[in-house]
N, C-alpha and C positions, 0 to 999 in steps of 0.2 A: 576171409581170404587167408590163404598160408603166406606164411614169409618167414623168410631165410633171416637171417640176422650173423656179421660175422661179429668176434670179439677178435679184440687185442688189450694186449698189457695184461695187468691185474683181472682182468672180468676172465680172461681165457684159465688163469690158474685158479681163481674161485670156482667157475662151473668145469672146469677139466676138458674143454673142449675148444674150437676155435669157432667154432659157429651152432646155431640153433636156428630150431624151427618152433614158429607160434602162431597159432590163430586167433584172427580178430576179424570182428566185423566188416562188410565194405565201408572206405568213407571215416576209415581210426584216422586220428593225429600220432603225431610221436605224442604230445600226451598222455594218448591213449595207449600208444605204443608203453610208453616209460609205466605208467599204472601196471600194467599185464606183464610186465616183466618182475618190477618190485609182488606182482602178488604169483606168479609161475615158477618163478630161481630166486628164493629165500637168500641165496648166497651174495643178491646183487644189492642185499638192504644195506650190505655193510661198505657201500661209497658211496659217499656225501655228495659226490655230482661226477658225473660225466657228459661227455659231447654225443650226441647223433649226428651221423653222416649219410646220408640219402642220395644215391647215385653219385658218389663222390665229392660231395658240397656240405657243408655244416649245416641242418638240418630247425629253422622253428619251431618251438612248440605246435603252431597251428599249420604247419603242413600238412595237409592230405597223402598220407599212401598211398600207394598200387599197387599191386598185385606183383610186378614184375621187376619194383624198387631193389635197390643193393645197398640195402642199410647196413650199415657198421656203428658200436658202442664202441668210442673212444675215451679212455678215462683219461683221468689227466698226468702229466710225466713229469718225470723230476729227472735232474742231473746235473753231471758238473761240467 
């Protein structure tokens, strides 16, 4: 299944873009999501953790995707 993926913060100036597109299987997890991204954008090996958000909610490892999900990569923020 194709899926959209948006970035924010640091992932958008790593890959230069605010969103991407990836193929995976029917029936992926973020998991599987996270795996296929660390091996597709080389750029995203270099944060030690960030959040998935799946239709606007903070995202489990073992959630099941869909085809029509509005996943976002939230890394993590700092400030003052």
């Amino acid at each position: 299944m194709q899926l959209t993926i948006l970035l924010f913060g640091i992932t958008t100036d790593l890959l230069g873009t605010s969103s991407i597109n990836i193929e995976l299987p029917k029936n992926s997890s973020v998991t599987d999501l996270k795996l296929a991204l660390k091996t597709n954008f080389k750029p995203l090996e270099k944060l030690e953790s960030y959040a998935v958000a799946v239709n606007e909610a903070y995202a489990s490892d073992e959630l099941l995707l869909k085809p029509n999900d509005i996943i976002a990569i939230i890394p993590p923020v700092s400030g003052g």
